[in-house]
C-alpha positions as CSV (number, residue, x, y, z in Angstrom):
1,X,0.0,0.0,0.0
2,X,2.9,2.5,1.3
3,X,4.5,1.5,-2.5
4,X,1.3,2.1,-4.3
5,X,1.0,6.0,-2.7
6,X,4.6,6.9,-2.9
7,X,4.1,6.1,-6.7
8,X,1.3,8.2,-6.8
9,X,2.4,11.0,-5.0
10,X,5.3,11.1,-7.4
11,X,3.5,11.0,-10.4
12,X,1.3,13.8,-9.2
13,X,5.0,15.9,-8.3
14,X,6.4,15.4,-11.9
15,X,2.9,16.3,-13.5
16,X,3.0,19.6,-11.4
17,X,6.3,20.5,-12.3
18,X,5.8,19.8,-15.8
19,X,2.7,21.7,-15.5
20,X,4.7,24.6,-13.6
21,X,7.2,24.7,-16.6
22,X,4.9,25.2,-19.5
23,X,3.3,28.2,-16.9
24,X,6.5,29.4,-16.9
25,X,7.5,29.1,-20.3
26,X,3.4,30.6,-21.5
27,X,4.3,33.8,-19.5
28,X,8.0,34.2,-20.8
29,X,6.5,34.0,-24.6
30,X,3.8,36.3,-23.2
31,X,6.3,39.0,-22.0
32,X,8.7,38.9,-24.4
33,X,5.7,39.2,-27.3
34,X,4.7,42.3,-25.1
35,X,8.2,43.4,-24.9
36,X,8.4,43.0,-28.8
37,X,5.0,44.1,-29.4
38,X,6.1,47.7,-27.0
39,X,9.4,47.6,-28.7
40,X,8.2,47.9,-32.3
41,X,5.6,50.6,-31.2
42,X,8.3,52.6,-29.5
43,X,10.7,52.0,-32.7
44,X,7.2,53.5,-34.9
45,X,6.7,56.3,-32.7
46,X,10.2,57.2,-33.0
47,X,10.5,57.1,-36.3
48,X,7.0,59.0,-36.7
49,X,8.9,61.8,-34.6
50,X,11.7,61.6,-37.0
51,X,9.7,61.8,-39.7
52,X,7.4,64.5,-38.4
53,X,10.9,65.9,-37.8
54,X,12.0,65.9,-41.0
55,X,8.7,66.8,-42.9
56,X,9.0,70.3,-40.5
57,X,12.6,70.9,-41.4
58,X,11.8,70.3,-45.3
59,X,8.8,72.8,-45.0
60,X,10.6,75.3,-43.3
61,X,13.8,74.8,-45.6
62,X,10.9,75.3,-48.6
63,X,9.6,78.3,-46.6
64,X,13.1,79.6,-46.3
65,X,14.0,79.1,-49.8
66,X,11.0,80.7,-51.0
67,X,11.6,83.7,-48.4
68,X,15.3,84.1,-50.1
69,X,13.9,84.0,-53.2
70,X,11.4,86.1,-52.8
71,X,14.0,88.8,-51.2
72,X,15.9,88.0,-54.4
73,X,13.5,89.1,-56.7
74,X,12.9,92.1,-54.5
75,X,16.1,93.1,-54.6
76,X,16.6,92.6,-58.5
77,X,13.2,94.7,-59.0
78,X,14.6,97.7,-56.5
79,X,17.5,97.2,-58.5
80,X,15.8,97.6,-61.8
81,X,13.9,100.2,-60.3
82,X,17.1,102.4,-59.4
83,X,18.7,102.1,-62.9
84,X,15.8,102.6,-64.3
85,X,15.0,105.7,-62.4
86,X,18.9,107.0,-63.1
87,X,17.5,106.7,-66.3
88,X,15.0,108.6,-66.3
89,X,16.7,111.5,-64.7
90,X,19.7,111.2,-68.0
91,X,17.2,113.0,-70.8
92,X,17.4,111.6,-73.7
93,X,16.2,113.4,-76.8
94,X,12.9,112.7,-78.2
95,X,12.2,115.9,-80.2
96,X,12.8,114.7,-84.2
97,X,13.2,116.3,-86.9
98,X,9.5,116.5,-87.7
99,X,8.7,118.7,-84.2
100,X,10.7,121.6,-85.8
101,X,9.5,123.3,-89.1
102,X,12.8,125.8,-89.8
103,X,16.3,125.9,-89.3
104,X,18.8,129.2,-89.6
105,X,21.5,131.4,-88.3
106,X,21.5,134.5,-86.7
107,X,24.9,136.7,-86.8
108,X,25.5,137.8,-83.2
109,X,29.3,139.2,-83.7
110,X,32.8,139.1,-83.6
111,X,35.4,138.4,-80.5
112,X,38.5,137.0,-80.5
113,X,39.2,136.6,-84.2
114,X,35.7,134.4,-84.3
115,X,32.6,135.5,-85.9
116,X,30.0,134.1,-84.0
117,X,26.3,132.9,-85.0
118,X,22.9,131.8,-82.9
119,X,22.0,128.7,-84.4
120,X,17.9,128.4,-84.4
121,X,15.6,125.5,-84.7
122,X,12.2,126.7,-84.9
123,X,8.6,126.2,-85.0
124,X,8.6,123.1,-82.2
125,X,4.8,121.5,-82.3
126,X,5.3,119.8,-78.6
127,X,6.5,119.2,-75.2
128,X,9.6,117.1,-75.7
129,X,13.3,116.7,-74.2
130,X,16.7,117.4,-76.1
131,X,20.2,116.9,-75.5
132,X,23.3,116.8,-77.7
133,X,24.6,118.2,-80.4
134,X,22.9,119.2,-83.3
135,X,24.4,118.2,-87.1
136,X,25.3,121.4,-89.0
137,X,26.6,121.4,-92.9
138,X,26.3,124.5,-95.3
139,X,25.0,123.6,-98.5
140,X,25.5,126.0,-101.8
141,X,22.3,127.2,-103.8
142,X,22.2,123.4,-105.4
143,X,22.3,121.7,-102.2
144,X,25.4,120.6,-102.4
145,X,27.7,120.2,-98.6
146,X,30.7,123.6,-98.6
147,X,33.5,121.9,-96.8
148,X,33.0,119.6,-94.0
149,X,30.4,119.5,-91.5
150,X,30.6,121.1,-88.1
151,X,32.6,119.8,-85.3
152,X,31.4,119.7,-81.6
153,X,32.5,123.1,-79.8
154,X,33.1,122.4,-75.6
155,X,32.5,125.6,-75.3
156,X,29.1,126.0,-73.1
157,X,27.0,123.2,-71.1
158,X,25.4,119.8,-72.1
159,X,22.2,119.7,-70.4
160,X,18.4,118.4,-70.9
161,X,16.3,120.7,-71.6
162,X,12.5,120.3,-71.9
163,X,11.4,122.0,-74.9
164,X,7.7,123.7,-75.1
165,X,5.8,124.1,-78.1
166,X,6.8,127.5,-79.9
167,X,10.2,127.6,-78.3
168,X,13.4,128.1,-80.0
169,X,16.6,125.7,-80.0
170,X,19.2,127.1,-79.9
171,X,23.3,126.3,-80.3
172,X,26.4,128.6,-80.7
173,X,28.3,128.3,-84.1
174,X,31.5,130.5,-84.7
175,X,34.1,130.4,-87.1
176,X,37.5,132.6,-87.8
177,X,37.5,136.0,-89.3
178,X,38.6,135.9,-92.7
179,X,41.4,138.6,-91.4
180,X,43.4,136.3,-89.0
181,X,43.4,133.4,-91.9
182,X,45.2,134.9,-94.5
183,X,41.7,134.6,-96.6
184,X,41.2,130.8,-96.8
185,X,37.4,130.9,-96.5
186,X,34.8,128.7,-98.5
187,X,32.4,129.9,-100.4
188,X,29.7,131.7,-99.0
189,X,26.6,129.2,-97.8
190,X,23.2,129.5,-99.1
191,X,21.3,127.1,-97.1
192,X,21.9,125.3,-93.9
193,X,21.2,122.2,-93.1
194,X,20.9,120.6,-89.4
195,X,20.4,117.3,-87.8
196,X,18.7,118.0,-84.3
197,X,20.4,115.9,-81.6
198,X,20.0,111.9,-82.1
199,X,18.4,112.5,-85.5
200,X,19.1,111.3,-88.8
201,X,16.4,113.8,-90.8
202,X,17.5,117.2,-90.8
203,X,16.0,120.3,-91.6
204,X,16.9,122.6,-94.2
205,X,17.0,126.4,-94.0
206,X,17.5,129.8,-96.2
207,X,18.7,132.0,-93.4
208,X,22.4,131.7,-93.7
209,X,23.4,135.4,-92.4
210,X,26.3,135.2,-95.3
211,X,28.2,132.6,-93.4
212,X,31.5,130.8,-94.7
213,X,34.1,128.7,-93.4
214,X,37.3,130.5,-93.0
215,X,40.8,128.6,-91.4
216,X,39.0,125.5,-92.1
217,X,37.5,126.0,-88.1
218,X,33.7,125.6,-88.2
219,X,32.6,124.8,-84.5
220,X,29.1,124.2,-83.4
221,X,28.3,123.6,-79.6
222,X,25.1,121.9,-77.6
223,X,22.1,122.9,-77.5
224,X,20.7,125.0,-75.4
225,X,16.7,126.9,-74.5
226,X,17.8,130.6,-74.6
227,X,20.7,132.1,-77.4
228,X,24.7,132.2,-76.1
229,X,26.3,135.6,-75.8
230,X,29.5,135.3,-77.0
């Protein structure tokens, strides 16, 4: 009997303990599926920060670069702005050839061995700005050029001027007695002709005043709203 019940008693130990080893070895799965489980969802939220992370960076980077571009373009339009206002304040001629509807000289005397003339564009129609030098030949009764053309005087100022309907342009011209060069003079002109300043039509005129070319010096200077004295 004593045989039977120790057999027993053991058989009931070893099925406990087995029993107590597959407990065991349920609840170590269970924890480390949990800890796998809680590992992989700390690894995703991580890496949903870092992402986040990164999507914030790239949209401020885009904000940024936009930002700089857009300060870019700014600064290329002030820029453009400037130069084009510098521009602006450098008159450049618009009155042509077909604002003015006469041409001539005016005698205005003699100084320093130089006879010296008022050269007058006249019979403006508008409002428009001038600069420069004006083209000057003397032509004979047939229209054909006496000598060679005017060169550019630096006697006198460059400067815009604003011209008004009605008003006269006017330029200096002045060339040497005839007594101080030995009598080299061209012939006497019978028509002018002038180019007003960045114009390729000119303008032809009768009043010549008896002009002519002596010492082979014929000097024209800028033009200018009111006649120089000489």
């Amino acid at each position: 009997m004593r045989m039977k019940t120790n057999s027993r008693n053991r058989t009931f130990l070893l099925a406990a303990t087995a029993a107590a080893g597959v407990l065991s070895l349920a609840a170590c799965g269970s924890n480390d599926t949990k800890t796998t489980s809680a590992d992989h969802s700390v690894s995703a939220a991580a890496s949903g920060s870092s992402d986040q992370g990164q999507a914030s960076s790239s949209g401020d980077d885009s904000k940024s670069s936009k930002s700089d571009t857009g300060k870019t373009t700014d600064g290329v339009k002030q820029q453009s702005a400037k130069t084009s206002g510098g521009s602006a304040r450098e008159v450049r001629s618009d009155c042509t050839t077909d604002d003015f509807t006469g041409a001539r000289l005016v005698a205005k005397g003699q100084e320093m061995n130089s006879i010296y003339y008022d050269l007058q564009l006249t019979g403006n129609k508008a409002t428009c700005h001038v600069q420069g030098f004006p083209g000057l030949s003397l032509l004979d009764a047939q229209g054909h050029q006496i000598g060679k053309a005017a060169s550019r005087s630096q006697e006198g100022d460059n400067k815009a001027i604003t011209l008004k309907p009605g008003q006269v342009l006017h330029a200096q011209v002045k060339t040497p007695d005839e007594g101080v060069t030995d009598g080299k003079c061209d012939a006497k002109a019978a028509k002018i002709k002038v180019y007003p300043p960045n114009n390729t039509a000119a303008v032809t005129g009768t009043g010549t005043s008896g002009i002519r070319v002596c010492g082979d010096s014929f000097q024209v200077t800028a033009v200018s709203a009111t006649a120089t004295t000489s």
